[in-house]
C-alpha positions as CSV (number, residue, x, y, z in Angstrom):
1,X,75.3,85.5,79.3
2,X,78.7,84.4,78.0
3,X,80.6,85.4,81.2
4,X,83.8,84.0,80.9
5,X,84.1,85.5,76.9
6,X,83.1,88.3,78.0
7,X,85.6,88.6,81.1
8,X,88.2,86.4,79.8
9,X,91.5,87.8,78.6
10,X,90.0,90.1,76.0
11,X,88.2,92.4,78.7
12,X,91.8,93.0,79.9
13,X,93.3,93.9,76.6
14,X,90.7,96.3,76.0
15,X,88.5,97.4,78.7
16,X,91.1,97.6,81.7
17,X,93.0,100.4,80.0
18,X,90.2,102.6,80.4
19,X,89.8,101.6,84.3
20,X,92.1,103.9,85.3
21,X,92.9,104.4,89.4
22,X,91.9,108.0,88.9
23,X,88.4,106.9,87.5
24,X,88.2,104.5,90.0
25,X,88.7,107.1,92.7
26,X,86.2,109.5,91.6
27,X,83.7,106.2,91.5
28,X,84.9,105.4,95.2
29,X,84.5,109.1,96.0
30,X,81.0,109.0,94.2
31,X,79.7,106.5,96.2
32,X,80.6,107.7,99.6
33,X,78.9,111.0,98.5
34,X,75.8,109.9,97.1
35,X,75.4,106.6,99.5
36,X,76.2,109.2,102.5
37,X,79.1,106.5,103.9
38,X,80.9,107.3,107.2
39,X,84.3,105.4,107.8
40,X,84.4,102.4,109.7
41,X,80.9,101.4,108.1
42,X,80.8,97.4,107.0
43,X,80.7,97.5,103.2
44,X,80.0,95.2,101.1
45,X,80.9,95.4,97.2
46,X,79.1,93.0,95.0
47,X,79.8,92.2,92.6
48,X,83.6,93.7,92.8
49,X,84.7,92.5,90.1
50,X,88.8,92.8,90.2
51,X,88.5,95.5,93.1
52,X,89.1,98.4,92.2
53,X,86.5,100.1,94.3
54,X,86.9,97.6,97.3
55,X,90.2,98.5,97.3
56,X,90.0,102.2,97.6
57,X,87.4,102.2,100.0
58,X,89.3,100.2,102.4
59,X,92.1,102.8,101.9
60,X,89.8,105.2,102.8
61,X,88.8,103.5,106.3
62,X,86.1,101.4,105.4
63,X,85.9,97.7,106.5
64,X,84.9,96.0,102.9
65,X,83.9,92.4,102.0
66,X,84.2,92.0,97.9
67,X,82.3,89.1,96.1
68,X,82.4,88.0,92.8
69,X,81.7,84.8,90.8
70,X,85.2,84.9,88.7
71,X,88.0,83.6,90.8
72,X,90.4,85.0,87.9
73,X,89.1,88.6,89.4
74,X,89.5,87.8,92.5
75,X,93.0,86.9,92.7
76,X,93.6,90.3,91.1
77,X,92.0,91.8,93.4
78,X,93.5,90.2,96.6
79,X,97.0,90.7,94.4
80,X,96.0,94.7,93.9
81,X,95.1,94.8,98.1
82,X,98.4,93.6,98.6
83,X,100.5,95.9,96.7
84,X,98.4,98.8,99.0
85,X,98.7,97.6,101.8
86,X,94.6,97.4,102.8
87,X,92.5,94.7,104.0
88,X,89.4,93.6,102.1
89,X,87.6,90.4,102.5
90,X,87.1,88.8,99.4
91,X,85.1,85.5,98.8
92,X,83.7,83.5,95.9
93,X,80.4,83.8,95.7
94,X,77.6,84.0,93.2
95,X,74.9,87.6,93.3
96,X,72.1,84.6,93.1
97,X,73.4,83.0,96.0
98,X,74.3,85.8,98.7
99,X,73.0,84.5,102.0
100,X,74.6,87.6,104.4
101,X,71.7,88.4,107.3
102,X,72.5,92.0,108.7
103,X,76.0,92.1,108.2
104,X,76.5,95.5,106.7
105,X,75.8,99.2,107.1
106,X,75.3,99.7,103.0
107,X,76.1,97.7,100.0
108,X,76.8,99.0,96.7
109,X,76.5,97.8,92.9
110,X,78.4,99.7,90.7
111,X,79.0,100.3,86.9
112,X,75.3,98.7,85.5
113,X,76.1,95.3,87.3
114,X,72.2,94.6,88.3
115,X,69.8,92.9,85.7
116,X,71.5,90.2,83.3
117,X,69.1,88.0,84.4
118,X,65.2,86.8,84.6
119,X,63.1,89.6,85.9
120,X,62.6,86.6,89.0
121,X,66.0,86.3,89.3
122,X,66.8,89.5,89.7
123,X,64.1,90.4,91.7
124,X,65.6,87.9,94.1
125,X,68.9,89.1,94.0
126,X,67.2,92.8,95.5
127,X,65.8,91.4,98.3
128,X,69.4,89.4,99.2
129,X,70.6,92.7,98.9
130,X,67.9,94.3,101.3
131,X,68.4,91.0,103.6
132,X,72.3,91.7,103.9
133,X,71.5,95.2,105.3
134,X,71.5,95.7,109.2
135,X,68.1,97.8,109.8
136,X,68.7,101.8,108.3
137,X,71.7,100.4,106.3
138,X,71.6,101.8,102.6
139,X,71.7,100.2,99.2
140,X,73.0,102.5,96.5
141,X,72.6,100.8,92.7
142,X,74.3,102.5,89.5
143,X,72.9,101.5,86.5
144,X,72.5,103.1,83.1
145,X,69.8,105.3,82.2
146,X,66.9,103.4,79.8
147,X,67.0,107.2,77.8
148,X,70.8,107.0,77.0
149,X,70.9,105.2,73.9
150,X,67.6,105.4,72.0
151,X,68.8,108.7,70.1
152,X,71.3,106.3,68.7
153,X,68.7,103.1,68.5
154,X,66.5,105.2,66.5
155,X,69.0,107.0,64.1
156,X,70.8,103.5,63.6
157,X,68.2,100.6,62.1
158,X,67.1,100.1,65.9
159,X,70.8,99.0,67.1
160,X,73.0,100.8,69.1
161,X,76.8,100.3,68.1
162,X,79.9,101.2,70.3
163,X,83.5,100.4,68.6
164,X,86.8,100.8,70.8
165,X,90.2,100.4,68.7
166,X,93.5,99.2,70.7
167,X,95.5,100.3,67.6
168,X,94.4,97.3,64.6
169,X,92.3,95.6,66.9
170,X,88.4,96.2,68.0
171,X,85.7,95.5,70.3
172,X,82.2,95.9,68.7
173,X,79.3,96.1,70.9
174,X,75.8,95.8,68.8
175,X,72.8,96.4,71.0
176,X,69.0,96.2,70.4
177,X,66.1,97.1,72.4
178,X,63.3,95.1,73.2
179,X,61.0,97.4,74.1
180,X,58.2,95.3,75.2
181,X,60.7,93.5,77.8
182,X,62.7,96.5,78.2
183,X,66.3,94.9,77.7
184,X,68.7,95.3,75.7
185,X,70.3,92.2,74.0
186,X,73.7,92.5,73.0
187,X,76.4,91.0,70.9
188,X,80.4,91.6,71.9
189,X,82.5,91.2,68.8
190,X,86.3,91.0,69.3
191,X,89.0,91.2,66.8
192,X,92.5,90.9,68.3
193,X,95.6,89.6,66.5
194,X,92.8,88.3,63.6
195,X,91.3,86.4,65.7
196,X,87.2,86.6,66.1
197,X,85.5,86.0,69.4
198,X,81.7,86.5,70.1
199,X,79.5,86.9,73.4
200,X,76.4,87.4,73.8
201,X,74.6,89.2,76.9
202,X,71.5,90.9,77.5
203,X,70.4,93.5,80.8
204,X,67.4,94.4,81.7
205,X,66.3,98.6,81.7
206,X,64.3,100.2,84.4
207,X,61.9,103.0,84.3
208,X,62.5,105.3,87.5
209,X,59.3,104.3,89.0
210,X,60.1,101.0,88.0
211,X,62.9,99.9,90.0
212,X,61.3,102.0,92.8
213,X,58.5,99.3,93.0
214,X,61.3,96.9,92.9
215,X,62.9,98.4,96.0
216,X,59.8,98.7,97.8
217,X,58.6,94.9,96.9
218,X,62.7,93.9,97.7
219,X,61.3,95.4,101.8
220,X,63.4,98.5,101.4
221,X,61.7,101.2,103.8
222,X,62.7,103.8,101.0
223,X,64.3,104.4,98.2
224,X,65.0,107.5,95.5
225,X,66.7,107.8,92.1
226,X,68.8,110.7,91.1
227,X,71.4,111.2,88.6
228,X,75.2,110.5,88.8
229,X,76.2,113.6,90.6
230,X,73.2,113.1,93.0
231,X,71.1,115.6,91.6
232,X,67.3,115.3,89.9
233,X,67.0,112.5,87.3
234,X,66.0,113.5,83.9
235,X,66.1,112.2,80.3
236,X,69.5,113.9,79.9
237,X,71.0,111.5,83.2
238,X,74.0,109.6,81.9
239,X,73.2,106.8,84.4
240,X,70.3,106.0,87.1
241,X,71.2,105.8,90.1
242,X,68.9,104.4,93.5
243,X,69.5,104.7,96.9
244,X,67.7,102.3,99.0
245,X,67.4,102.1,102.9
246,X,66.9,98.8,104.6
């Protein structure tokens, strides 16, 4: 995982446009429905990434605490909470190294930020999750559905390709399945001002009844998938998202 390429100054230039504060509403407003949050609950955002979640649901009456590994998001974030006026706790810390014990009424992880690691690793990341839960607290997990893009895999010499344009410049995303790992591995291509940069990254794809095993080996009491709007999950589901309760 090439983390700071892929979060450096060319995920500004070209994927921060799209991050609008409207989209991040609806996201906010997503979460509270599907996750079933009350205000005044303890949130906590992991990663949140430059904030813009965090930051509207503190607006909203939520007590948040944001972490992230990238200090460079961080500071936008605390620099973003300032110009609202809202209070979120945000702190430097690493998903692999979350130590919270029943300090939150829910937690959430947003916009497919679960599985770039070892299946060990990330198993152990669930159960910090579940640890940072007070007992009944709830876990909600968006990720991308595992049936999105093999139309596209298939029709396309087994790769899937996304290409965004910022006028002459270009992000290339190539993609490939493994299907006996079930992960994508992924090369980002950059071209901006002529200039050529590469990262590499890979995430892992779950099955429904797949991560639902994960939940219940993670000590989650329960746990159900639906789609993005909360309703049944099928094939056609743009993303996969879990709610687990500690």
């Amino acid at each position: 995982m090439d983390w700071d390429i892929l979060f450096g100054g060319d995920y500004d230039y070209f994927d921060l446009p799209d991050l609008t504060p409207e989209l991040s509403g609806r996201e906010a407003a997503s979460m509270v429905k599907l996750g079933g949050f009350e205000p005044g609950m303890r949130l906590l955002d992991a990663p949140c990434g430059h904030g813009r979640h965090a930051n509207v649901l503190a607006a909203q009456g939520y007590s948040v605490v944001g972490i992230d590994r990238d200090e460079r998001f961080l500071a936008m974030a605390a620099d973003e909470a300032s110009t609202m006026g809202v209070d979120v706790d945000y702190r430097r810390v690493d998903l692999r190294e979350m130590s919270f014990d029943a300090e939150f009424d829910a937690a959430v992880s947003w916009y497919s930020s679960f599985g770039y690691f070892d299946d060990e690793t990330d198993r152990d990341i669930l159960y910090r999750y579940r640890r940072a839960l007070s007992p009944g607290g709830s876990f909600l997990l968006d990720m991308h559905s595992p049936y999105r893009h093999i139309p596209s895999v298939l029709a396309n010499h087994e790769m899937h390709v996304d290409v965004l344009r910022r006028g002459e410049d270009m992000a290339i995303d190539i993609q490939e399945l493994d299907a006996v790992a079930s992960r994508y591995y992924a090369e980002k291509i950059t071209i901006r001002n002529s200039v050529v940069e590469r990262a590499r990254y890979s995430v892992r794809m779950f099955t429904a009844p797949e991560i639902l095993e994960w939940f219940r080996a993670a000590g989650f009491s329960e746990a159900r998938v639906m789609d993005e709007h909360g309703g049944t999950f099928t094939v056609s589901s743009r993303r996969l998202v879990v709610l687990g309760t500690a």
